[in-house]
C-alpha positions as CSV (number, residue, x, y, z in Angstrom):
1,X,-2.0,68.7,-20.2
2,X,0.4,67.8,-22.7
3,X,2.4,64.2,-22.3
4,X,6.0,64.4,-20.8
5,X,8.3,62.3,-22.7
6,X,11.9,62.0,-21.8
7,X,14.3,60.8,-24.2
8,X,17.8,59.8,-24.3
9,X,20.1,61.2,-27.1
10,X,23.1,59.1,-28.0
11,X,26.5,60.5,-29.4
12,X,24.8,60.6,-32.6
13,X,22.5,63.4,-31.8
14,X,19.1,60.2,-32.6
15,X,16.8,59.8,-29.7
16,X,16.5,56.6,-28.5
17,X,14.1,54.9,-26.1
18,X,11.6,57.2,-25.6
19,X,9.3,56.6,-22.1
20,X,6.7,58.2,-21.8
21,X,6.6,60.2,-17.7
22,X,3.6,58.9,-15.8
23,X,2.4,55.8,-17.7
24,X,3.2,52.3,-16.2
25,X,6.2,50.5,-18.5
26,X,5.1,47.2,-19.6
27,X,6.1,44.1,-18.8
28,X,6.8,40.7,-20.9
29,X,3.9,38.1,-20.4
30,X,4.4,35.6,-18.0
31,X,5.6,32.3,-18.9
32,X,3.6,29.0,-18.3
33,X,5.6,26.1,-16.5
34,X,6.2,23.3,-18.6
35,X,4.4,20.2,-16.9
36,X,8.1,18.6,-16.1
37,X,9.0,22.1,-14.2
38,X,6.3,21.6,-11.9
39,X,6.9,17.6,-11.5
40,X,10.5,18.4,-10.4
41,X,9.1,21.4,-8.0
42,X,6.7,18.9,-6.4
43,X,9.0,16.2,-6.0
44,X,12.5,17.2,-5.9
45,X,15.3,14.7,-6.2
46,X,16.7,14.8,-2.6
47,X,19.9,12.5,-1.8
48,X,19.0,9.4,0.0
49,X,19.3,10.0,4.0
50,X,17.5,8.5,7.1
51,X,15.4,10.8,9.1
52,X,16.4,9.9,12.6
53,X,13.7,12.3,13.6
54,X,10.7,10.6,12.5
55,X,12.2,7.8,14.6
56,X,11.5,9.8,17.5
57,X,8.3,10.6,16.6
58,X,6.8,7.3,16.9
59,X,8.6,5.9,20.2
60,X,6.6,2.6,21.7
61,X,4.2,4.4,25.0
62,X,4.1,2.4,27.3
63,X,0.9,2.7,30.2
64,X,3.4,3.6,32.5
65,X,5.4,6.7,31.1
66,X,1.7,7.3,29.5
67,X,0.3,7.8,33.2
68,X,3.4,10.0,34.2
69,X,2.9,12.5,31.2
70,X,-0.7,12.7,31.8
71,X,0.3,13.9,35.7
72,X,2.6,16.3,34.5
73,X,0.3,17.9,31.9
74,X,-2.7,17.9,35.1
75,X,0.2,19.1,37.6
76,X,0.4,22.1,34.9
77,X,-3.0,23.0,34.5
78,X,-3.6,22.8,38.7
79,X,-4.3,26.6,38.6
80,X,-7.0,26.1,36.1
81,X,-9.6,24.3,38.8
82,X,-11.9,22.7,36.4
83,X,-9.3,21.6,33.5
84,X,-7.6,20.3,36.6
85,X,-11.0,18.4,37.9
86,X,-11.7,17.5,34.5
87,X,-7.7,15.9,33.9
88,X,-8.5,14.1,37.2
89,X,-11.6,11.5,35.3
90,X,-10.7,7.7,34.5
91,X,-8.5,7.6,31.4
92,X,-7.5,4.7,29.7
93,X,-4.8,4.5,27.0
94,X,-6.6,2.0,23.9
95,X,-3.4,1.8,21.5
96,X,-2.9,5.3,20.7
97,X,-5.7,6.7,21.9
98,X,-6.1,7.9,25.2
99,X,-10.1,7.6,26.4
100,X,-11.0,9.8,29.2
101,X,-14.3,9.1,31.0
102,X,-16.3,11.9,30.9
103,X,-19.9,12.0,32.5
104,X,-21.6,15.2,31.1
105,X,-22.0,17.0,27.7
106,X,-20.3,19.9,29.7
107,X,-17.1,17.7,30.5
108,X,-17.6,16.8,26.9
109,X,-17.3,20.3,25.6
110,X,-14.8,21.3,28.1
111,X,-12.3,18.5,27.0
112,X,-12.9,19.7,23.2
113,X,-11.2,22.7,24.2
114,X,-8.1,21.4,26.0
115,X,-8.0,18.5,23.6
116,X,-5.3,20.6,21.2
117,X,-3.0,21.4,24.1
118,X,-3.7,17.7,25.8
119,X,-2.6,15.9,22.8
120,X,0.6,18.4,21.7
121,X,1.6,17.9,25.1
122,X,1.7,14.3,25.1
123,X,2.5,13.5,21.3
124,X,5.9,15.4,22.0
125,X,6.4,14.2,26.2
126,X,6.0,11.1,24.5
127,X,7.8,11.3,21.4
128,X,4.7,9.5,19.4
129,X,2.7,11.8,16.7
130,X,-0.2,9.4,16.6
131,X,-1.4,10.1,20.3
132,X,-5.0,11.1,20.0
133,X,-6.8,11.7,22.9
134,X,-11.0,11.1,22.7
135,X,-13.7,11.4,25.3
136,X,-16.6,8.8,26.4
137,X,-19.5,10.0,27.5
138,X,-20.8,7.8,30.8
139,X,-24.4,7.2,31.5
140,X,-24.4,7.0,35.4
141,X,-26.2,4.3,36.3
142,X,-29.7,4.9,38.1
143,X,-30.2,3.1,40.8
144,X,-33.9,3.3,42.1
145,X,-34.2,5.1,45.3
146,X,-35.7,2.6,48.4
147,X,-37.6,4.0,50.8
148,X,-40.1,1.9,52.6
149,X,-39.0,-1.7,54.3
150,X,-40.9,-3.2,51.5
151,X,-39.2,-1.9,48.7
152,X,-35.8,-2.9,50.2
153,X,-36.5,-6.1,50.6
154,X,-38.2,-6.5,47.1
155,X,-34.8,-5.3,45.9
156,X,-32.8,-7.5,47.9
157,X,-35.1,-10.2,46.6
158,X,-34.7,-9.6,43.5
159,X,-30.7,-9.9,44.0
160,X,-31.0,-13.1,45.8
161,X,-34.5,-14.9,45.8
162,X,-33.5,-16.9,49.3
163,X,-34.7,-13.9,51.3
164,X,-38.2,-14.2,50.1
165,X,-37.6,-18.0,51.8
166,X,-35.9,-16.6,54.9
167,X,-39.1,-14.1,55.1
168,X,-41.7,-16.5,55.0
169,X,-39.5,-19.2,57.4
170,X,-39.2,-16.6,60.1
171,X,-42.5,-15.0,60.0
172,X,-41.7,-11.4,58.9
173,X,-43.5,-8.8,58.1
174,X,-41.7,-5.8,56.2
175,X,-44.6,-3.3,56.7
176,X,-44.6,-3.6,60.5
């Protein structure tokens, strides 16, 4: 198939500008950035003026408003039943970092999840971006399980070694 051309013919009767029908026109290279260009588009010379917003952002927290934010985010999630349970744990408010006592690797998880909407909620309730919030993992403590009379009072012994005197001064005998 033969090449389409269209031309333009001036007054004159010459043809000028010939394109050719079909083909892509091509365009001029482009130009690099000189190193100064991209200086001035990385820092731009703004006039000097106070950010009364970043102000805001980092407002004292006190433990009391703390406490009342935290309510208000578990008052919000009451429909959820475990993020509620969950909200419900020991928190304690370190700085800027609120700890929750958790006391599974499920909590743990479960806490991971709510942690972006947690800390969104109280970094703006607040008006303090470097809220975090961070969970501790409790080891319940294992307390051995008494059974028999002399297993109590070996334990209770142990706590306070003037039973085994009070034992022996009164005569008695745990196994009977």
């Amino acid at each position: 198939m033969p090449e389409q051309t269209a031309t333009a013919e001036s007054s004159s009767g010459h043809s000028e500008n010939k394109k050719e029908v079909g083909k892509p026109t091509t365009k001029k290279p482009l130009r690099t950035p000189s190193l100064s260009a991209l200086e001035k588009l990385a820092n731009p010379v703004r006039p000097a003026q106070k950010q009364p917003e970043a102000d805001l952002l980092n407002e004292p927290v006190t433990e009391e408003t703390f406490r009342e934010a935290w309510k208000e985010f578990a008052m919000q999630r009451q429909k959820f039943q475990v993020e509620f349970q969950l909200l419900q744990q020991p928190v304690e408010l370190r700085g800027h970092v609120a700890v929750v006592q958790v006391f599974s690797a499920l909590q743990e998880a479960m806490l991971q999840e709510l942690r972006s909407d947690l800390t969104a909620y109280l970094r703006q309730r607040l008006r303090n971006q470097s809220i975090e919030v961070r969970a501790e993992l409790q080891t319940p403590s294992h307390k051995p399980s008494l059974y028999t009379n002399k297993e109590k009072l070996n334990y209770l012994a142990e706590k306070n070694p003037l039973i085994n005197e009070l034992s022996k001064a009164f005569g008695l005998d745990p196994d009977f």
